[in-house]
N, C-alpha and C positions, 0 to 999 in steps of 0.2 A: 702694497702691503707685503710685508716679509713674511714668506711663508716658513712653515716649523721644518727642526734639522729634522724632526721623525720621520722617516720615507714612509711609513704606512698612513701618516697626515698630507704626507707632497704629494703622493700619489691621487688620498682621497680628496685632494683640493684641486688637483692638477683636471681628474676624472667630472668634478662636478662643475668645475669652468669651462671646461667642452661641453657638456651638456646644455646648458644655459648660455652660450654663443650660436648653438648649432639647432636654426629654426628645426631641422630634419629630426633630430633626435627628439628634440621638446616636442612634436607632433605626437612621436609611438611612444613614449615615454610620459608624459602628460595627458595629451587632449585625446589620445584612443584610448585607455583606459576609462577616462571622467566620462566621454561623450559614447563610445558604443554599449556599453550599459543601459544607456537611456535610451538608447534608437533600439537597441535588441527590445526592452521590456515595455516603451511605447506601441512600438508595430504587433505585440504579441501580447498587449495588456488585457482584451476583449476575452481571453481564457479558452471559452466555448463560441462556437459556430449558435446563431440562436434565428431564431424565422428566416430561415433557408428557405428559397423560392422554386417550390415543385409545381406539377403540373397533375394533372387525373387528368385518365384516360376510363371511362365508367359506358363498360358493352352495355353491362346489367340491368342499372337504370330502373333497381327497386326501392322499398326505404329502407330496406337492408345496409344495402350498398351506399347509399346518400347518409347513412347514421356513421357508416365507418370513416367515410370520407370527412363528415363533420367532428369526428371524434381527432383524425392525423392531424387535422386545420387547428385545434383547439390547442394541440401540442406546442409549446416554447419551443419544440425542433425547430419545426418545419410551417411554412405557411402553401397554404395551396392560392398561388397566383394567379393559374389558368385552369378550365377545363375545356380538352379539346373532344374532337369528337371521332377522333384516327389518332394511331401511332404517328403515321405518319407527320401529320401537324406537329404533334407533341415531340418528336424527334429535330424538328425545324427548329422550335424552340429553343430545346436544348444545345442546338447547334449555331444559334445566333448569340449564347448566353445569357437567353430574357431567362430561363429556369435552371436547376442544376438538379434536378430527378425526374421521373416519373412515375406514378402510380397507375397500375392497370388492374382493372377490376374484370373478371374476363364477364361473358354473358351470363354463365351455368352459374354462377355466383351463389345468388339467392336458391334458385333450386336444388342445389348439390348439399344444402344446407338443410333444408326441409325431410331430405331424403335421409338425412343421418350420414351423408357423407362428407367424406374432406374435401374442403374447398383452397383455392388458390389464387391467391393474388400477385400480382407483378411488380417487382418493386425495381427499377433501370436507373444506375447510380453515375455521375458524372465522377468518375475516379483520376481524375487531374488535380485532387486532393483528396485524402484517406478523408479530411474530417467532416465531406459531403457526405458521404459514405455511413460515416458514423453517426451523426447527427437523424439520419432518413432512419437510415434501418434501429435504432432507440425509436422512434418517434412510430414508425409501421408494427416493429414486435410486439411495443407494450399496449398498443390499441387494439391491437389481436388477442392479444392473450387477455386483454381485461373482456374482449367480447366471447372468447373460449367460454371464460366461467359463468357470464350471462347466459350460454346458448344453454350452457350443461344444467344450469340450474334449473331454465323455466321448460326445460323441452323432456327432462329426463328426472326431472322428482315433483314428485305430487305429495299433495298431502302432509308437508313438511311446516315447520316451524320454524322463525325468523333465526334461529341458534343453530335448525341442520343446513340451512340454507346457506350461511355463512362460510360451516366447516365445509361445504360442498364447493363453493368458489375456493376457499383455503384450506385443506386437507393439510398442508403445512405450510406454516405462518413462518416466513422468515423476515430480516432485519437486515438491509444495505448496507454498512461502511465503508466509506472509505478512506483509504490510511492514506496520513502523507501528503494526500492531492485532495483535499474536498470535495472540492469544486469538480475535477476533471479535469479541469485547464492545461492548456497547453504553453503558457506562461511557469508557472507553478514545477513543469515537469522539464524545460528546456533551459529556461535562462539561470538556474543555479550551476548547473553544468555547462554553461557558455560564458561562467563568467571564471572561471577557475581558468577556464583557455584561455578567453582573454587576456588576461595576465599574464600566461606563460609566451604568449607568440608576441604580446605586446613590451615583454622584455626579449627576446629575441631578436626583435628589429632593431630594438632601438638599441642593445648590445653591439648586433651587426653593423649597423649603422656608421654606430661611435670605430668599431674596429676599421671598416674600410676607411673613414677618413682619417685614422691616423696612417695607412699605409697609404695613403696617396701624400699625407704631409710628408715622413720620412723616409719615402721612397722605400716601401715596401717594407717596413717596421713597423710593428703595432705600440712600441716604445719610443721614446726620443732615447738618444743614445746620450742619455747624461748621468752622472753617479748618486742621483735620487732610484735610480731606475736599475740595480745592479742587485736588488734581493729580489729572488723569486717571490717569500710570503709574503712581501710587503704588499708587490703589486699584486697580488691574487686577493689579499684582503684588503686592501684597499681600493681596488677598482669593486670587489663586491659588494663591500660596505656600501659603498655612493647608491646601489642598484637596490640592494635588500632593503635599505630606510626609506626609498626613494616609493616602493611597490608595497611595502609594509604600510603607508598610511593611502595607496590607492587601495588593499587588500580589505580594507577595515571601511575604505568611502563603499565599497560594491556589497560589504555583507553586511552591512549596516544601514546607510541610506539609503540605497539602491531599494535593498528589501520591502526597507517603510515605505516608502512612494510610492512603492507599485504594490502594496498587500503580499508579498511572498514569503512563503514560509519560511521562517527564522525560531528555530524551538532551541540554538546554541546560546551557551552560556558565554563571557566573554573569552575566559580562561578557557574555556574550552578551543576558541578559536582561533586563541593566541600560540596556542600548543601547537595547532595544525597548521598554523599560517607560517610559522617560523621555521621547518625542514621542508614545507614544501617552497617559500621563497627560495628557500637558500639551494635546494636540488634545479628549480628553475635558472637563479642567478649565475649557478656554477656550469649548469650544461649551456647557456647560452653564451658564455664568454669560450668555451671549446671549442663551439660548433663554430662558434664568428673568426675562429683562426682561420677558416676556408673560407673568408670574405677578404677580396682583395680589391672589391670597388665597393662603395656607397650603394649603389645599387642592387647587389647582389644579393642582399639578403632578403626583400623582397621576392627575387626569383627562389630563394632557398625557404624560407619560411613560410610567407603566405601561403601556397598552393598546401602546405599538410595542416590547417586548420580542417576541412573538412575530414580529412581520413582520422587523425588525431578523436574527432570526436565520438568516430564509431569504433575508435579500436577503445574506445573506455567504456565500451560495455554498456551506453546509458542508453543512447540512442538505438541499437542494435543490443540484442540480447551474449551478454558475455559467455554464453556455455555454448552458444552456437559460433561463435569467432574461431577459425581452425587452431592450433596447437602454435604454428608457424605464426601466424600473424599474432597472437598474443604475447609470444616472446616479443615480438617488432613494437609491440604497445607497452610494454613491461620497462623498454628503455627510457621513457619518456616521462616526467614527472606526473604530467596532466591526467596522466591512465591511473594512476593510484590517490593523485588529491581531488580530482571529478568524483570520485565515489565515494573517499572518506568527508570532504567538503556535503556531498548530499545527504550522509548518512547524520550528518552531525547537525547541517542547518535542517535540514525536511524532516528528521524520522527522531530527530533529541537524543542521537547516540552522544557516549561520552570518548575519551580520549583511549579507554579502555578497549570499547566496544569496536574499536577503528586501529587496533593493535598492528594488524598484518599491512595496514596501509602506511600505517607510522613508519613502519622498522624497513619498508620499502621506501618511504621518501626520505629516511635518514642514510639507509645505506645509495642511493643514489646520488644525492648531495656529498657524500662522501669520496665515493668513484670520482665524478665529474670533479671536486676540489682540488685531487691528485691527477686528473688530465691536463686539468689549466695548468696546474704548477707546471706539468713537463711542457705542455704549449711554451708557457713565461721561459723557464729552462732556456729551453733552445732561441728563444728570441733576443735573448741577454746574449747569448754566444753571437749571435750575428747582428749584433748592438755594437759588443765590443771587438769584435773584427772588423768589422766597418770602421770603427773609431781608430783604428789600430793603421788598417791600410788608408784611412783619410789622412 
């Protein structure tokens, strides 16, 4: 087929026939995009940690003690699997991975209780995940605290009436919400922010990719040295064109499909996310064609991208709290598309802000996009110059 005299069509045809020849690229450029989505919101669809397998440890061995124990067991937390009759045992347990807590109920239990005094329970958390931890101690507090207002009611008012008796457990009546996360899950709170990276490292490679094997084809050119190839904009917009249409309809399969499959919060409009998806491609599109000029093998980008998936996702503030990230490292995150469309992307699917409400994130992924568009071109710049020196001393 003849292709069009327009160099910003030769380039974009030249750009998507590499693509589609080159199994390596169609891997990070197609099937990591469509497929880690699915493995991220598979492995993490279960939300909440639910009948977590603890252990009791019961010195006290009154019905005091056997009602609180039955009351932690009844909890959706936590299940009591065993009860041993030593720490010791109950540590063995934990250290074979039949349990993931322990409950200790000390002796003085029941009596300390009788006396009008405060009592004490042991709660021992296998912290080789936070959401043992979390799951135990919800499941230990709220059985506590619903026997606090049992104790205070029948031990310390007399003479009372079904209406003081109530205000006496509830002195003040309050009402849970919770925003944004329902459930609590940890689905819900990770994979909308895992999926805006995705995207950004998943065009990175496959940019990187595409750049190293053209400098292995023309011996160290990211261009062929031929006169489609002699305007800086053409290739700049044309090799980002092929990337931004190519990630614009993987942008729309991850906040749209993704979402329904798996129940996650989706409260954007479409326009809403057309708004956001279109300077945050295009700041990803243009920073990954910059950064791939320092790729001079197929391989490299790999070595240069992958490894800042993880740091990338704590410098966006989601994972790690943004006011505590020092001054220094938030400049280092500020470069980076992912650090201002992980927060506007969450603000907008999780919590129904509008395009408005996402201002300071907008006018930071436009002016980024902007930067990186004028790096590429002086990248392209200079690679024309040694395009056509080459052609010159050939």
């Amino acid at each position: 087929m003849k292709k069009p005299t327009f160099p910003i069509l030769h380039v974009w045809l030249d750009e998507l026939s590499e693509i589609v020849k080159d199994e390596g690229i169609l891997i990070f450029i197609i099937l990591l995009p469509i497929a880690y989505p699915l493995l991220y919101a598979m492995i993490y669809n279960t939300e909440t940690q639910r009948e977590l397998p603890i252990c009791v440890v019961d010195d006290n061995m009154s019905a005091r003690s056997r009602d609180f124990i039955r009351r932690v067991d009844a909890t959706s937390e936590v299940q009591v699997a065993a009860h041993c009759t030593s720490m010791a045992e109950a540590q063995e347990l934990m250290r074979r991975r039949h349990v993931y807590g322990i409950l200790r109920i000390p002796a003085e239990f029941d009596q300390r209780l009788w006396r009008g005094q405060q009592a004490v329970v042991g709660l021992y958390s296998d912290l080789t995940s936070m959401l043992y931890y979390k799951v135990e101690y919800l499941a230990v507090i709220n059985v506590a605290q619903e026997l606090n207002r049992n104790i205070k009611v029948r031990e310390h008012q007399t003479n009372t009436t079904r209406r003081e008796e109530q205000l006496a457990r509830w002195p003040i009546r309050f009402d849970e919400v919770k925003l944004y996360n329902s459930a609590g899950g940890f689905a819900a709170f990770l994979i909308p922010p895992v999926l805006m990276l995705i995207l950004q490292q998943a065009m990175c490679l496959g940019v990187g990719m595409s750049m190293g094997r053209s400098r292995e084809r023309f011996r160290g050119l990211v261009i062929p040295p031929t006169r489609h190839y002699k305007n800086t904009l053409a290739i700049v917009l044309g090799k980002g064109l092929v990337y931004f249409l190519l990630f614009m309809l993987m942008a729309f399969y991850m906040a749209v499909c993704v979402t329904r499959w798996f129940g996650l919060p989706q409260l954007a409009h479409f326009w809403d996310l057309l708004g956001f998806f279109v300077p945050y491609l295009l700041a990803c599109v243009y920073m990954a064609i910059f950064w791939s000029s320092f790729i001079y093998r197929r391989e490299d980008c790999i070595l240069l991208f992958v490894f800042m998936s993880v740091p990338l996702l704590f410098l966006s503030g989601v994972s790690w709290p943004g006011a505590s990230i020092p001054p220094l490292w938030r400049a280092v995150g500020a470069v980076f598309p992912s650090t201002w469309g992980i927060n506007a992307y969450v603000r907008i699917s999780g919590m129904g802000a509008s395009l408005g409400d996402c201002r300071q994130e907008l006018m930071a992924l436009w002016v980024l996009a902007g930067v990186y568009f004028l790096l590429s071109c002086f990248v392209y710049m200079f690679e024309i110059r040694k395009a056509v020196g080459r052609t010159i001393l050939g």
